[in-house]
C-alpha positions as CSV (number, residue, x, y, z in Angstrom):
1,X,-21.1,-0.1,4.1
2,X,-18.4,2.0,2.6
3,X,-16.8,1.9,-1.0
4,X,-13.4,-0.2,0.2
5,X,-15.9,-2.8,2.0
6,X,-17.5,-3.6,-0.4
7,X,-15.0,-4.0,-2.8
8,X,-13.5,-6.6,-0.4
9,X,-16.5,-9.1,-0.7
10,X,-16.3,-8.4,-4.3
11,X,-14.6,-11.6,-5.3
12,X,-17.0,-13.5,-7.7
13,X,-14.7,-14.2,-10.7
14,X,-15.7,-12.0,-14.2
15,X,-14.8,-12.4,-17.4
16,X,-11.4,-10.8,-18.2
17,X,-11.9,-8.9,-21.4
18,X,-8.7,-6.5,-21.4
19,X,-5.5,-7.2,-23.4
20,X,-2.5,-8.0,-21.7
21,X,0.0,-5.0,-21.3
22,X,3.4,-5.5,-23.1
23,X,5.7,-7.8,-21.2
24,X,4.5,-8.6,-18.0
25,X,4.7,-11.6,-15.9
26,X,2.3,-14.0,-13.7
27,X,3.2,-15.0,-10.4
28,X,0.8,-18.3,-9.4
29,X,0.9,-19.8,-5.6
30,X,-2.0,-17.7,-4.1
31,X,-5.8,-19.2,-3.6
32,X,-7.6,-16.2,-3.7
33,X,-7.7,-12.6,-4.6
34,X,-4.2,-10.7,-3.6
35,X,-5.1,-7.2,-2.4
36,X,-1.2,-5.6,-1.7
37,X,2.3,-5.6,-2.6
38,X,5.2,-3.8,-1.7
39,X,9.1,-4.5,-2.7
40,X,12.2,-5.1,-0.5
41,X,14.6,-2.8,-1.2
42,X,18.3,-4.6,-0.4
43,X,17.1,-7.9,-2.2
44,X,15.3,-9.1,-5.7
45,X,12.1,-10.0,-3.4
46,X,8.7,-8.4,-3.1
47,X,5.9,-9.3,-0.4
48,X,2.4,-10.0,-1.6
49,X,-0.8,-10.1,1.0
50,X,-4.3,-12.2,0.0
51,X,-7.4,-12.9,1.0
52,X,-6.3,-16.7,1.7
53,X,-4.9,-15.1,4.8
54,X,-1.1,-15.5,3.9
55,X,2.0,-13.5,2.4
56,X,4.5,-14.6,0.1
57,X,7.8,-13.2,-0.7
58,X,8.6,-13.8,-4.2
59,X,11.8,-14.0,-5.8
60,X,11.7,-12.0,-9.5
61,X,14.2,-13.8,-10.7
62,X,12.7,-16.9,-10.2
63,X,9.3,-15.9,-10.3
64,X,8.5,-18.3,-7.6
65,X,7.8,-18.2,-4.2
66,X,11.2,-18.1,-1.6
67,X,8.4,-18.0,1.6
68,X,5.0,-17.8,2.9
69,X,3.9,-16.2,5.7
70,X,0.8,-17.3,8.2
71,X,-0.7,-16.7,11.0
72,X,-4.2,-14.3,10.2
73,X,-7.4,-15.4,10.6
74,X,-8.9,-13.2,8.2
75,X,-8.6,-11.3,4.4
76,X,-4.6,-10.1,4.5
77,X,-5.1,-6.0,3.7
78,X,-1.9,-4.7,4.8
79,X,1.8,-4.7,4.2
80,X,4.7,-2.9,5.6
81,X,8.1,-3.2,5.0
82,X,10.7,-2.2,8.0
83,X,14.0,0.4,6.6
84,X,16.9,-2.5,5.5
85,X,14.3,-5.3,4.6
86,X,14.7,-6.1,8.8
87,X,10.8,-6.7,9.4
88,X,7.8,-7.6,8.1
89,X,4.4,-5.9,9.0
90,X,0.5,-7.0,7.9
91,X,-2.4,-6.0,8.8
92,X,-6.2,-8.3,8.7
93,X,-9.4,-8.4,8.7
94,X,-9.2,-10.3,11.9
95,X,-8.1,-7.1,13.7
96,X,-4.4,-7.5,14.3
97,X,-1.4,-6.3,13.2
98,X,1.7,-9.4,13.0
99,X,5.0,-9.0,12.7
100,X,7.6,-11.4,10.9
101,X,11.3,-11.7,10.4
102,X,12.7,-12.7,7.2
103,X,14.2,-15.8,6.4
104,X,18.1,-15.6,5.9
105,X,18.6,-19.2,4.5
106,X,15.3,-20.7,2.1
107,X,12.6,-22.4,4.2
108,X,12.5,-26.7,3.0
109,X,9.2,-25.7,1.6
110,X,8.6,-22.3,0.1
111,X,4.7,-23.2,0.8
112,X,4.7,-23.7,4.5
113,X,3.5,-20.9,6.4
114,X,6.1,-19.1,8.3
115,X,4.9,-18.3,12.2
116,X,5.1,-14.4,13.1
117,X,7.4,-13.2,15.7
118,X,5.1,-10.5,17.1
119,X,1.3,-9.3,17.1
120,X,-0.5,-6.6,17.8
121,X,-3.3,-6.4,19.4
122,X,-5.8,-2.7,20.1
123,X,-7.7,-1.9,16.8
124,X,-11.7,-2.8,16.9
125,X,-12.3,-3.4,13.3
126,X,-10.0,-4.6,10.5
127,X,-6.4,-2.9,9.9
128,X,-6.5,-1.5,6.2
129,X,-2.8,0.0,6.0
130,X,0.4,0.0,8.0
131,X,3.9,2.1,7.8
132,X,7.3,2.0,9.0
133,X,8.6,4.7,10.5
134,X,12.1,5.6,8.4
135,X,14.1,4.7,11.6
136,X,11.9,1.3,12.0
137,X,11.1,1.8,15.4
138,X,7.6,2.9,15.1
139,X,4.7,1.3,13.4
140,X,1.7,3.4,12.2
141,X,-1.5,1.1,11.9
142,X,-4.7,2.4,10.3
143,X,-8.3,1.7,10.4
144,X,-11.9,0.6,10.4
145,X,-12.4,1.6,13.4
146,X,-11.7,5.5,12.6
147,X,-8.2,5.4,14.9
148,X,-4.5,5.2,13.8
149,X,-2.2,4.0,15.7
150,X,1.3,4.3,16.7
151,X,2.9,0.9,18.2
152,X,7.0,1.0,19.3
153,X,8.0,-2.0,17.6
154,X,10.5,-3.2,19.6
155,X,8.8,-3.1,22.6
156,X,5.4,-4.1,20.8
157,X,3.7,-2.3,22.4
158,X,0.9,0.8,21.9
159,X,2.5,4.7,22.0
160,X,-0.7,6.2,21.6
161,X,-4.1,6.1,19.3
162,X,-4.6,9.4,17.2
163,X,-8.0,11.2,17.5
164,X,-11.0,9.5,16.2
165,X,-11.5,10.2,12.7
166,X,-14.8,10.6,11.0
167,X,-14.8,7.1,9.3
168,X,-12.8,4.4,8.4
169,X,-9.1,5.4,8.1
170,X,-7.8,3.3,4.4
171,X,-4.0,4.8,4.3
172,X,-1.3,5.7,6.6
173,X,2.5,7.1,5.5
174,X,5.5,8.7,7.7
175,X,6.9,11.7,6.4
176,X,11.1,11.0,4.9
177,X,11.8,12.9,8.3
178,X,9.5,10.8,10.2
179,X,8.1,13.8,12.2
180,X,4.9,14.0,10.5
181,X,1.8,11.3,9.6
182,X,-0.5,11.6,6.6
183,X,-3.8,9.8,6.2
184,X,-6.8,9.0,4.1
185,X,-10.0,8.3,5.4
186,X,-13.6,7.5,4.8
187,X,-14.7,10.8,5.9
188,X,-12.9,11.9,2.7
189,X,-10.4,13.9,4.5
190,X,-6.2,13.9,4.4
191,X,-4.7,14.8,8.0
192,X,-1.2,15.6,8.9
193,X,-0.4,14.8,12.4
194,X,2.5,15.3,14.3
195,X,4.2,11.6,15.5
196,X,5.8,13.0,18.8
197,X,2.5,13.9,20.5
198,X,-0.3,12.6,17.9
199,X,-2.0,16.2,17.4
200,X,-3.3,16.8,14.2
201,X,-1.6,19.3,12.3
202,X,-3.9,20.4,9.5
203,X,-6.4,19.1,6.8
204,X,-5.7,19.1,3.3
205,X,-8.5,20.2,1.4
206,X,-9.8,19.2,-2.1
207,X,-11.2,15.3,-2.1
208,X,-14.5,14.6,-2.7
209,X,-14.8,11.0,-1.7
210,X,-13.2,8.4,0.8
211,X,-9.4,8.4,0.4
212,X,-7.7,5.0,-0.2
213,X,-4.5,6.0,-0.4
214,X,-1.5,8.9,0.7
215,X,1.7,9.4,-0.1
216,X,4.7,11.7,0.8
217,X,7.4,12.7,-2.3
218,X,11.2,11.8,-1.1
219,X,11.8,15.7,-0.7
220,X,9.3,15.8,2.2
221,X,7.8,18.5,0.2
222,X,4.7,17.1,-1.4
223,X,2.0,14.9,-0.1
224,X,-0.5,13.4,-2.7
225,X,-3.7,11.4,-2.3
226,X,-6.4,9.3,-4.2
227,X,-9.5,7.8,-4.2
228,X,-13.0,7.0,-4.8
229,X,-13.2,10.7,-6.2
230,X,-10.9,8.6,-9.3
231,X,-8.0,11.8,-8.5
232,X,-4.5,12.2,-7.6
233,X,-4.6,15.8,-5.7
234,X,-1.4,16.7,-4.5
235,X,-0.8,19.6,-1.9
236,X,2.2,21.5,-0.3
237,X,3.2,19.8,3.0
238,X,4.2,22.8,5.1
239,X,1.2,24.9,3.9
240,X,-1.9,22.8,3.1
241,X,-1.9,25.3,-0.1
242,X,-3.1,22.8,-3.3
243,X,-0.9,22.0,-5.7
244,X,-3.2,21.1,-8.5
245,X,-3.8,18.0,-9.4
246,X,-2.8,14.3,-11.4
247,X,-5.2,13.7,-14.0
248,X,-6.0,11.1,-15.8
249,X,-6.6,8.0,-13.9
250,X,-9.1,5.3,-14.8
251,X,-11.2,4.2,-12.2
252,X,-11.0,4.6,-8.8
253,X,-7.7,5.1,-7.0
254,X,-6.2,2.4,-4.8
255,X,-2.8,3.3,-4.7
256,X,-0.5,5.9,-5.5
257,X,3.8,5.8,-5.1
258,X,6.8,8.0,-6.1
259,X,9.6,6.5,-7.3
260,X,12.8,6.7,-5.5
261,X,13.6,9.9,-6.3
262,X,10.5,11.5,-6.8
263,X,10.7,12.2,-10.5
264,X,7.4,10.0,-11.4
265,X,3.9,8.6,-9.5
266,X,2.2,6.1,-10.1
267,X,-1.2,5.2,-9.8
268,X,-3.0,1.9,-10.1
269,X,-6.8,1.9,-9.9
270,X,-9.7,-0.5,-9.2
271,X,-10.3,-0.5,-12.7
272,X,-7.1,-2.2,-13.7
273,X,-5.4,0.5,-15.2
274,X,-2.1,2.3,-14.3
275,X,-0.9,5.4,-14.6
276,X,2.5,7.2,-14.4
277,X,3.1,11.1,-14.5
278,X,6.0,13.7,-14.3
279,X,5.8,15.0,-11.2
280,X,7.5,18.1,-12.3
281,X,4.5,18.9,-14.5
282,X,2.4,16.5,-14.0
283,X,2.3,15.2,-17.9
284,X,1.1,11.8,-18.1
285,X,3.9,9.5,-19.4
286,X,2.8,6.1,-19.7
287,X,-1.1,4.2,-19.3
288,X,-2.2,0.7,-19.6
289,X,-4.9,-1.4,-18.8
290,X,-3.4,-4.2,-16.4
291,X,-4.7,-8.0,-16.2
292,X,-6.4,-9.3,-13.6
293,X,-9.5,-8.1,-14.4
294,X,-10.0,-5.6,-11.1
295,X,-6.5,-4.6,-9.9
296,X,-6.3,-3.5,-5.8
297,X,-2.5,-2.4,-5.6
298,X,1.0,-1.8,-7.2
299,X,4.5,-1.1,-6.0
300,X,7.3,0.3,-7.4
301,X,10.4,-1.4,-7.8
302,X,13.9,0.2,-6.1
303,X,15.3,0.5,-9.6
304,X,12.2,1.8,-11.3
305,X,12.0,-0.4,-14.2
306,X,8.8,-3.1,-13.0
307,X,6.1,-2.5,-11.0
308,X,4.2,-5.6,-9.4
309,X,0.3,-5.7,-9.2
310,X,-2.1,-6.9,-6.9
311,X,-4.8,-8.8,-8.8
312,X,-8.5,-9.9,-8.1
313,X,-7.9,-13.2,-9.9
314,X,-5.6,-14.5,-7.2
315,X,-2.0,-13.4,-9.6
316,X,0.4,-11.1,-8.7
317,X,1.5,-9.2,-12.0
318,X,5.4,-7.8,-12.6
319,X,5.6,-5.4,-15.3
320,X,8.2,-4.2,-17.3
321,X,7.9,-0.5,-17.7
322,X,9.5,1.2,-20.7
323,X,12.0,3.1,-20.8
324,X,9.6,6.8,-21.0
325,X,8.3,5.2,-17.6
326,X,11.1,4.4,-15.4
């Protein structure tokens, strides 16, 4: 069983002896752990997944739930924003990829699972990570099953399924152009494909264990990975050459993000800590241990100043970065 697996069935409560980071906030209303996050980006909301098989799209001025999302079967592992806040997209443990609109007006109660307006249906084994394409008309599904694949989302439909990787596929990100995927696997490889005919493009060499997650920078210049190997290596896209390395991180890797320019990355590992970095140089400018006790994912707000964590203990986390962070 690999390292991400496990984790997942590791949610048998422990004792939470960290401090608390400076001004953060909790965010109550899911039953069990909450394994992603990721913000809107033309609204004040962010979309958690859990393992109690929901979303929820939280308002952070409120701090309280404005909808919930249902529909899986299974432990929620996956969320994807469409460009302009237009579509939601999750991926499960029960195999499936669904798709949901967002509410315009507030549903009567905030609580009640929303029903999705598409699903997916082609992977063998459960769906750890899905993308948007920056047009929104393609979705890029990873997973368990060693495949990615590419769906048209209007149509929802399948393009095509990429080559059979050597294990598990955790991660999955269009380039800013959206010519070009990058992926993190199991096998402990990161592949560049090209989207219009799914040929792999080249490896990028350098991790030593599975690969949870990938990222491109907003310049299209720079892709960057972490993992089990408790790394951030970053590489030159149109090369493969490395480009040395983020150190620092505490525990394994789970996610990694640029900002919205590209100036900073962030990190957030199994271990609950985060990290943040110059990209420039890659001088560490801000760590702290999160709450939560094990932490599984953080996003990056569009302004930069909070980042919201994914927590073991069933919270989601919204922290205030200071100002040497943002």
């Amino acid at each position: 069983m690999s390292g991400i697996e496990v984790y997942i069935r590791q949610t048998i409560a422990k004792t939470n002896t960290m401090p608390d980071p400076p001004a953060h906030k909790k965010l109550t209303g899911h039953t069990a752990p909450v394994y992603v996050v990721e913000f809107l980006t033309t609204k004040p909301y962010f979309v958690s997944g859990s393992f109690d098989q929901t979303l929820k799209l939280w308002d952070t001025a409120t701090l309280e739930p404005f909808a919930t999302f249902g529909g899986h079967t299974d432990l929620v592992l996956a969320v994807a924003i469409a460009p302009g806040d237009k579509l939601l997209a999750s991926g499960s443990q029960d195999k499936t990829v669904k798709l949901w609109e967002f509410p315009a007006e507030p549903p009567p109660d905030p609580n009640a699972p929303l029903k999705p307006t598409g699903e997916l249906k082609g992977h063998a084994a459960q769906v750890y990570a899905v993308a948007f394409s920056p047009d929104g008309k393609l979705l890029a599904s990873a997973s368990a099953d060693k495949t990615v694949r590419l769906w048209d989302v209007a149509a929802q439909k399948e393009i095509r399924a990429l080559p059979e990787q050597g294990g598990p596929v955790y991660s999955v990100a269009f380039s800013p152009d959206g010519k070009s995927l990058l992926t993190g696997g199991g096998d402990k490889t990161v592949r560049l494909y090209d989207v219009a005919d799914g040929k792999e493009l080249r490896q990028f060499p350098g991790a030593q264990d599975a690969v949870y997650s990938v990222a491109f920078s907003p310049d299209d210049k720079t892709a960057v990975a972490g993992g089990l190997d408790k790394t951030v290596s970053r590489w030159n896209v149109d090369d493969g050459a490395t480009a040395g390395a983020f150190d620092g991180a505490r525990g394994d890797v789970y996610r990694v993000q640029f900002n919205h320019d590209g100036g900073k990355l962030m990190a957030v590992t199994y271990a609950a800590d985060l990290a943040i970095w110059n990209t420039a140089d890659a001088k560490l400018l801000f760590q702290t241990e999160l709450p939560g006790r094990t932490t599984y994912s953080g996003a990056w707000s569009p302004e930069g100043r909070q980042i919201a964590i994914a927590a073991e203990d069933g919270n989601v986390y919204l922290l205030n970065l200071p100002d040497s962070a943002q």
